[in-house]
N, C-alpha and C positions, 0 to 999 in steps of 0.2 A: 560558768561552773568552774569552779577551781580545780586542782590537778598537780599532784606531786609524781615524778618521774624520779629514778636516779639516771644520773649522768652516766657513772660507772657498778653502778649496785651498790648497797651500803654494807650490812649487815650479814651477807651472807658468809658462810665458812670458808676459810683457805681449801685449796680445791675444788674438783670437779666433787657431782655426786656422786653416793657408794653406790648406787646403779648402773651406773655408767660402766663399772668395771673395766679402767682405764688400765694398761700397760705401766707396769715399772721405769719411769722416763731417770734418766739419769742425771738431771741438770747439774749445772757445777756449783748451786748453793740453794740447795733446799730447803733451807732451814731460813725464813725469811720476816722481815716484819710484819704487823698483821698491815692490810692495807683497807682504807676506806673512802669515801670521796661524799659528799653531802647529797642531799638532793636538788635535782633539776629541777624551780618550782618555776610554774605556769599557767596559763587560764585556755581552757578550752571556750571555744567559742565554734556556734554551728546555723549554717544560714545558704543562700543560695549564692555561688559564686559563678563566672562567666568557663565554660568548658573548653578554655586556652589550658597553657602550659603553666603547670604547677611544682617549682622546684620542691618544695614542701613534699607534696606527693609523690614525686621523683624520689627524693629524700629518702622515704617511708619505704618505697621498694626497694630500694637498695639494702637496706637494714637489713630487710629478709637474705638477699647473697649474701651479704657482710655476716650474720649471725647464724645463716643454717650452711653455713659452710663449712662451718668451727666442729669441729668431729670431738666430740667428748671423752669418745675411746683411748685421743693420742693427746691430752692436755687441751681441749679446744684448738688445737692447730688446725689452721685450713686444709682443705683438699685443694690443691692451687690447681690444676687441671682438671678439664669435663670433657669426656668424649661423648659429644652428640651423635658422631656416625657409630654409633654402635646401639646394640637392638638388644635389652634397655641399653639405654646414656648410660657410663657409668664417673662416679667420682674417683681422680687418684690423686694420689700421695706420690712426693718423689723431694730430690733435693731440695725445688726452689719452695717451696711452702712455707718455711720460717726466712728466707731472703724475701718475701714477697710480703709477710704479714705486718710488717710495721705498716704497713700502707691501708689495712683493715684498721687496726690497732688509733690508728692516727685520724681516720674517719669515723668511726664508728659514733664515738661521742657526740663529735660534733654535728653528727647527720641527727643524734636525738633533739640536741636544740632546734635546729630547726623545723623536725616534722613532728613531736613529743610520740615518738616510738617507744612502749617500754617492751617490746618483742625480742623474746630469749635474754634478759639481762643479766642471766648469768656468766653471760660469755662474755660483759664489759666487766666483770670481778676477775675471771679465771685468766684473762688476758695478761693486767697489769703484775697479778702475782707468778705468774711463770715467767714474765719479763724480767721480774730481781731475781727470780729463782737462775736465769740464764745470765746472771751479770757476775762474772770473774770477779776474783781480789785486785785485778791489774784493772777494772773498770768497763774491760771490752763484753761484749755479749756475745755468749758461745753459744751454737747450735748442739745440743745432745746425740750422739748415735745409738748410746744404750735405750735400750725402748724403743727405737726407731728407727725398724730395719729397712724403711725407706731410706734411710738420711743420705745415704750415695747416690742412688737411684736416679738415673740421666745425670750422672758427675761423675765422667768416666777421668775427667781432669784430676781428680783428686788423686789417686794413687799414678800418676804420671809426676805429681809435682810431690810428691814423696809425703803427705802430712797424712797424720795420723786419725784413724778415722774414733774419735774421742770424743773431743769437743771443737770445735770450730769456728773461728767469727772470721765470716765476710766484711773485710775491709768497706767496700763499698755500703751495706746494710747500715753499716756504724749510722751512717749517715740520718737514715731511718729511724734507727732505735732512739738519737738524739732526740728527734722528734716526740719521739712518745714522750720520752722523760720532760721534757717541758710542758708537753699538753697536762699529766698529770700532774704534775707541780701546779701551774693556772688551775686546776680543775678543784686540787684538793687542799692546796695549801699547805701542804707538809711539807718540813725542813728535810725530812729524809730524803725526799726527791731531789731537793734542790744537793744535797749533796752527793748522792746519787749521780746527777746527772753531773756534776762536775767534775767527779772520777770519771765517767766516761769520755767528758771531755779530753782529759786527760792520757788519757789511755788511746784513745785513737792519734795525739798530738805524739806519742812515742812510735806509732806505725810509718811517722814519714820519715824521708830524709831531705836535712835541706841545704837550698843554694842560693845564693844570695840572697834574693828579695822574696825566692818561691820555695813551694817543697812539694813532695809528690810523695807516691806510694808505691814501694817497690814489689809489694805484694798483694794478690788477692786476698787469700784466707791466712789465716794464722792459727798454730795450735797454742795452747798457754804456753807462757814462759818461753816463746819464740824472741828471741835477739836478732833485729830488723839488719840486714846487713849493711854496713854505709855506704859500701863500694858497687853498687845495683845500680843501674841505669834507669830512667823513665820506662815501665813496663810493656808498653806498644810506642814507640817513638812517633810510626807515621800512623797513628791511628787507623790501621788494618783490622783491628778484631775488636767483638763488644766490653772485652775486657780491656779497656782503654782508658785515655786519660779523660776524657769527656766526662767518665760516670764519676771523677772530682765533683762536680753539680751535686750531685745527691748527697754527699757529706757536708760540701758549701751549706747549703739549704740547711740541712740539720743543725749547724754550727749557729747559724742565724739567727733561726728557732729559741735552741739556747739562749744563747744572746742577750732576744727578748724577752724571752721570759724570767732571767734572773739575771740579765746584766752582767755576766763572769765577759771579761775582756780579752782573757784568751781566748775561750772561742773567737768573737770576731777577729783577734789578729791569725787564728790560723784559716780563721775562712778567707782572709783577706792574701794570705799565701796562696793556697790554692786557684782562690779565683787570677792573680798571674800566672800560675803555671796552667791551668785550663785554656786561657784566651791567649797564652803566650808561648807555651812551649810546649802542648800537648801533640797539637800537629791532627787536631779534631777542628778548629779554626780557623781562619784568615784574620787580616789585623782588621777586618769591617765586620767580621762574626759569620761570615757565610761558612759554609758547611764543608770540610773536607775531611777525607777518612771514610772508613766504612760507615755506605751507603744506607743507612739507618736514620728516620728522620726522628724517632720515639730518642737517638740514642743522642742527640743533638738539641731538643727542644726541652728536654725536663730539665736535661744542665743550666740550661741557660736559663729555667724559670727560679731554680735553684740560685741562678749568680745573682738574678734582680731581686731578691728578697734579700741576699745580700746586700748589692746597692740601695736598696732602699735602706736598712736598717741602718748602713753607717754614712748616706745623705752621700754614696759617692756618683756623683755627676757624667762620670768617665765611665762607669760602668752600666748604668743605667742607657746610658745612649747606645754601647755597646748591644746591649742586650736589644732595646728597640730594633740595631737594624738587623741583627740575627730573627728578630722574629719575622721583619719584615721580608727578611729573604726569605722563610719558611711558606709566607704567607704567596708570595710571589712569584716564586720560581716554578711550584710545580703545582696543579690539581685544581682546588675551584673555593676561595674567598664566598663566594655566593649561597655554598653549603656545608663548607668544613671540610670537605675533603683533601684530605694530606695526605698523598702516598707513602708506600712505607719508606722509598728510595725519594730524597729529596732530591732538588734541582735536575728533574729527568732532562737529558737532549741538555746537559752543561759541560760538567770536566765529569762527569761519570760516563762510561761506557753505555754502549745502547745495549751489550749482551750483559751486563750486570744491570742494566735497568730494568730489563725484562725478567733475568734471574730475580730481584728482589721483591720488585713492584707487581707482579703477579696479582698477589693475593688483596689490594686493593689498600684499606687504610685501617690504623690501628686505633682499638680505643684509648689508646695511651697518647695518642697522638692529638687527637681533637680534645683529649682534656687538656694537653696543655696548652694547646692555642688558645685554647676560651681561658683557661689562667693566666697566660702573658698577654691577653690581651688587655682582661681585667687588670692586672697589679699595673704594666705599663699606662694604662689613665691612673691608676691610682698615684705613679709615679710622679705624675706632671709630663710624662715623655708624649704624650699628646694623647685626641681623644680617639681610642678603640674601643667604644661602647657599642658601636652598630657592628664593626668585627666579631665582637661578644655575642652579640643577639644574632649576628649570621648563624654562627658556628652551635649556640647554645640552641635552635629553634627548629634547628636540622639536622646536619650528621650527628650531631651528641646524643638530641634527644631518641632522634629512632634508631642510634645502637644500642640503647640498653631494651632487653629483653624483657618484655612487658605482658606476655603470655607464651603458652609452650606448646600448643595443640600443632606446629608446624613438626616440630620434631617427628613425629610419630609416622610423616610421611616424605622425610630425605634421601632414604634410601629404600633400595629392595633388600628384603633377608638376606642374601647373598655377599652382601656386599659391608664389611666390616673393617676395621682395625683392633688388632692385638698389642700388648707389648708382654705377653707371658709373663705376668707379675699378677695376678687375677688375687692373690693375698695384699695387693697393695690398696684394690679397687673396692667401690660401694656402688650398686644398685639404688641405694634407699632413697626414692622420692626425690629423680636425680634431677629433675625439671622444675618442678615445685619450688625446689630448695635455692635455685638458679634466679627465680625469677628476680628482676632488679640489676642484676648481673649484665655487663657490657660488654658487646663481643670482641674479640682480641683482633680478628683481622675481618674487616666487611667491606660488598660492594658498593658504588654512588649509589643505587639502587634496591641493595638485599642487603639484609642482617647476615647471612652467610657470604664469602669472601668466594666468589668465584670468578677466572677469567675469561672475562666474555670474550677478549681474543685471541681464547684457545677454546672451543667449542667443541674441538674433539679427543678434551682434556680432561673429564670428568672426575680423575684422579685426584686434581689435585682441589676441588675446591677443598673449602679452608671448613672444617664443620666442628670446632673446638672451641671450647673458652679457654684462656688463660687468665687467673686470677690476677694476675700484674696490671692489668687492665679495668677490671672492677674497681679495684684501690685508687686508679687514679682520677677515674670517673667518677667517683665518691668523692672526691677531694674535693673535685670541680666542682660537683653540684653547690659544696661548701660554700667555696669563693663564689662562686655565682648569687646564691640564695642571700650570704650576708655582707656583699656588698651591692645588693639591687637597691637599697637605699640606706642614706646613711642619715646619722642622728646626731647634731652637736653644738649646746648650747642653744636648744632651741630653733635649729637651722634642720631642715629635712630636706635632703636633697635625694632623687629619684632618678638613676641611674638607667635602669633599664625597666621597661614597663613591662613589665610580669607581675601575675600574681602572687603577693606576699599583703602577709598581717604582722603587725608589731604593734610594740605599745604606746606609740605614735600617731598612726596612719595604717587605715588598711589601703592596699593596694588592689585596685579589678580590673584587670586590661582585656578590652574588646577583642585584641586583635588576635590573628587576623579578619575576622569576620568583620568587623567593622574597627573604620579609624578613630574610637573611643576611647580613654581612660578615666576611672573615678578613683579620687582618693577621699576616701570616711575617715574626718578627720577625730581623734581623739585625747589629744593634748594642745595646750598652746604653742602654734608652731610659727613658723617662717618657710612658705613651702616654695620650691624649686624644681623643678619637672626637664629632662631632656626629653626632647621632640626627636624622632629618628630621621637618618639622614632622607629616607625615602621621600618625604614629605615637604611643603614647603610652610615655613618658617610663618608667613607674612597672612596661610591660610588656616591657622589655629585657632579656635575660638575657647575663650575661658569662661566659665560660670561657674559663680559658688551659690548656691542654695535656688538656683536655678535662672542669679541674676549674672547678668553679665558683666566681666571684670575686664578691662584693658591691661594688657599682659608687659614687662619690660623686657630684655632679654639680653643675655650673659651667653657667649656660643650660642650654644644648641639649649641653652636652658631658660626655659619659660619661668619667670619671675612672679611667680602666681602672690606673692607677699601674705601679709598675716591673715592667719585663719585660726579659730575657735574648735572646741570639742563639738561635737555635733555639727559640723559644716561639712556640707559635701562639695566639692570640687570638682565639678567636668571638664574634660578638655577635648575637643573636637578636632577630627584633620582629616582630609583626603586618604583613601587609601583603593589604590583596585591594581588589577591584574595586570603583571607582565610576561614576556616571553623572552624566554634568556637561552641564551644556546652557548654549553659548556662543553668543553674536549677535556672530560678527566679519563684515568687511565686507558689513555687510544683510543676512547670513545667516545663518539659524539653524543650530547645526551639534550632533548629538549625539556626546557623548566617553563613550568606555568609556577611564577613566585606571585604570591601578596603580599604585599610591605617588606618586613624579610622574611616570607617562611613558604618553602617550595608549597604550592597545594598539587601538582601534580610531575612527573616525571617518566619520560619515554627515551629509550626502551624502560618494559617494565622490570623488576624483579622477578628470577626466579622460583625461591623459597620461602623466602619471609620478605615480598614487598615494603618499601620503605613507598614513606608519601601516598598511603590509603585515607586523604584528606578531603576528599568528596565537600567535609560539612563543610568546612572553612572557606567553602568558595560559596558559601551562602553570604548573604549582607546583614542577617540579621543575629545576634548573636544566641549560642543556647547555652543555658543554663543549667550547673548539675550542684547539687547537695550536696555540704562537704563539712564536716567537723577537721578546725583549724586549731592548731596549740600558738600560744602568743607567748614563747618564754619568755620569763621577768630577771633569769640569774645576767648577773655580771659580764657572766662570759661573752655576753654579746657584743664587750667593747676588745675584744683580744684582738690586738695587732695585726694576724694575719688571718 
């Protein structure tokens, strides 16, 4: 059945609805072109698929936090924080919401391609044009205060560093906004974006200052018509605070982005400045990439996924390996490869203190954290820097998937009445359908154990579990799901090669992975292909069996990849392996925890959860596999060869 989607909405009018009766926002250019973007076309397709993990589905939820988060009242701006301990939840507005939405802004699309969500689409229109509407003459994107008595709210910094509370762009954000403006340039084709985004480039390349080979930023925020001083020092030299040189990464990344998407070469040479002063003089670094400076491992791994998109993009070899072994110390130093778990305090019991590893690491791991491991794992195979596809499938099958929030009926029984949080701003906050609106949303800080972050080795600490979302965390989880979904198998020339065996449909090959209920995978073939299948490392190589149409095929093999060779439209593909149960005994945060894994995916874990148990997997310790009903979108636009 065929199926027209917009990517970003087409036809609808600049603005929110006259319903909506939005606040007077003050942006600093109002007055903006009209904007439009084509449609996302696709075929639905709907049949029995196997009741594993489905990024697509994943996808589709997320959509819902991504779009019922966007408040119509304040220009679709997010409510970037959710207080769950409170009786109702409520939503709030504060500073970080427009620092946090490029990262909505930059997923959202992309999650339509791949799960064909056309849910709330008016907030993929209202998004792009409050974005010009917040782009300065000078190219930078200011945050509005007029209409937005939030806009200081938790930014007690701001009237310390003397700027004026007007219009505002975070330095850092730039980084972000790049982003968007390339995604919609790809999206829609307009030469306005493309110019657009090269003012901004522009405009962020006037906030450094430079030295020799490198340059850095001597400011956070800026008001317009701020004259950068040249005589500023590197802003945190020893990397002591989150406003440091590290969060370079996030503008690197966005420069890249650029980059590729219109080829302007200044960006790459000043992403190519930064990423020296990041790896070289930030004092967030070691000269192998290991982690020094404030103990924040979210504030160490998105840079770095940021520099490798760099390295990849300008083929440079030096940084690419860099990047491999920062991730590899992420991966190693502290928590558990086995399920994603990355505390927030990297490398505990190394050069960080034990009373700063307890002050940090407390509240368990962040969802910013496990999205970026499963993307440095992904981009680094992509890179040639070796194969981290079963890293990927660790991390993507466990901690990722059961942090994002997938029903809400726990909420309702966290706390007793008594027991709340305020921040006397209740004009800032929303009640409305404050769980509903969440679901798909990723928790900000969680236990090995529990979607809510509490420390099991303070028991008689009940204060501090962790019972909030932060929207910073949705955005990067969404991203993931991205990278995960549209690199599980790739398309070229003919060549289909099958990265990680999850369910996915394309216009290739569908994909139905057994596991883990059984050591299965079928690919429905539907184009003339050349098919290539990775076998995971759990299993052995020599015990696979291939059949297409239910005869059996002698396999060749390249690594880990099963050389299944040419197949037809209508051939079906089976491949068969070993798979059963192990016992894995992990010590993440000072706790011993025992794992019943299958293949890679915990089916059970002791001690259990508190609140919202993770690992209620009972089925999957079946052998037989079950089966659920599922209407699939198979997009056909372009976009599905975009770079990143």
């Amino acid at each position: 059945m065929g199926a027209a989607i917009l990517a970003a909405a087409v036809t609808l009018a600049a603005g929110p609805p006259e319903e909506a009766k939005p606040q007077k926002i003050g942006y600093i250019s109002p007055e903006i072109p009209k904007v439009t973007f084509p449609e996302l076309k696709g075929e639905w397709q709907e049949g029995l698929v196997p009741d594993t993990l489905d990024l697509a589905e994943r996808a589709r939820l997320s959509i819902n936090a991504l779009t019922e988060s966007a408040d119509p009242e304040a220009g679709y701006e997010i409510w970037w924080h959710v207080l769950l301990n409170r009786k109702p939840p409520v939503l709030v507005h504060d500073f970080h919401d427009l620092n946090v939405q490029y990262k909505f802004q930059e997923a959202l699309p992309l999650l339509r391609y791949a799960s064909g969500s056309d849910q709330n689409l008016e907030v993929d229109q209202a998004w792009p044009e409050n974005l010009l509407r917040m782009q300065g003459e000078d190219g930078l994107i200011y945050m509005p205060f007029e209409g937005r008595p939030w806009a200081g709210f938790h930014a007690d910094w701001l009237e310390q560093k003397g700027l004026k509370e007007t219009q505002l762009a975070s330095t850092v954000a730039q980084g972000g906004w790049l982003g968007n403006f390339a995604l919609y340039y790809l999206l829609s084709g307009d030469e306005f974006w493309k110019e657009r985004l090269q003012k901004l480039v522009d405009g962020v390349a006037r906030l450094m200052i430079y030295k020799d080979n490198y340059c850095y930023f001597p400011l956070m925020a800026v008001n317009p018509n701020t004259e950068v001083p040249q005589d500023r020092e590197v802003v945190d030299p020893d990397c002591t605070r989150e406003a440091s040189g590290a969060a370079a990464g996030w503008i690197i990344q966005g420069l890249s982005q650029a980059y590729l998407a219109i080829g302007y070469q200044p960006a790459l040479d000043l992403a190519r400045k930064l990423a020296i002063y990041m790896t070289r003089h930030s004092g967030c670094y070691d000269s192998e990439g290991r982690f020094r400076g404030v103990p924040h491992t979210h504030l160490h791994t998105r840079p770095i996924s940021g520099l490798l998109e760099f390295a990849m993009a300008s083929q440079d070899q030096d940084f690419i390996e860099y990047s491999k072994n920062s991730y590899e110390y992420a991966r190693d130093s502290s928590g558990s490869a086995t399920v994603g778990f990355f505390p927030s305090t990297p490398g505990a019991g190394q050069h960080y203190s034990a009373k700063t590893v307890q002050q940090v690491a407390r509240y368990g791991v962040e969802g910013c954290t496990v999205a970026d491991m499963a993307a440095l794992a992904i981009k680094l195979s992509l890179a040639g820097a070796g194969d981290y596809w079963d890293d990927a499938d660790c991390y993507l099958r466990n901690q990722f998937a059961e942090m994002q929030l997938l029903k809400g009926d726990f909420v309702n029984r966290l706390l007793p009445e008594d027991r709340y949080e305020t921040w006397n701003r209740p004009e800032f906050e929303s009640s409305d359908r404050t769980v509903e609106r969440n679901i798909g949303s990723a928790m900000s800080l969680a236990s090995p154990n529990d979607f809510v972050g509490h420390p099991l080795t303070w028991p008689d600490r009940p204060d501090s579990d962790h019972l909030f979302l932060m929207h910073c965390c949705t955005g990067n989880h969404a991203r993931a799901i991205w990278y995960a979904w549209r690199h599980l198998l790739h398309h070229r020339d003919g060549d289909l090669k099958v990265n990680l065996l999850l369910n996915r449909v394309s216009p290739w090959a569908d994909v139905q992975s057994y596991i883990p209920y059984e050591g299965q995978v079928d690919v429905k073939v539907k184009q003339p292909i050349r098919l290539q299948v990775r076998i995971p490392d759990w299993t052995e190589l020599e015990k696979t069996v291939c059949k297409v149409n239910q005869r059996t095929r002698e396999l060749r093999w390249e690594g880990r990849y099963a050389q299944v060779g040419s197949v037809k439209p209508g051939d079906v593909v089976e491949l068969f392996f070993p798979i059963q149960e192990r016992t894995v005994k992990e010590k993440m945060w000072g706790v011993d925890f025992n794992l019943v894994v299958k293949g890679n995916s915990v089916v059970f874990i002791d001690p259990p959860g508190k609140y919202y148990p993770f690992y209620q997997r009972d089925h999957y310790r079946q052998d037989r596999v079950r089966w659920v009903k599922r209407r699939q979108f198979v997009a056909t636009s372009p976009a599905l060869n975009w770079p990143y």
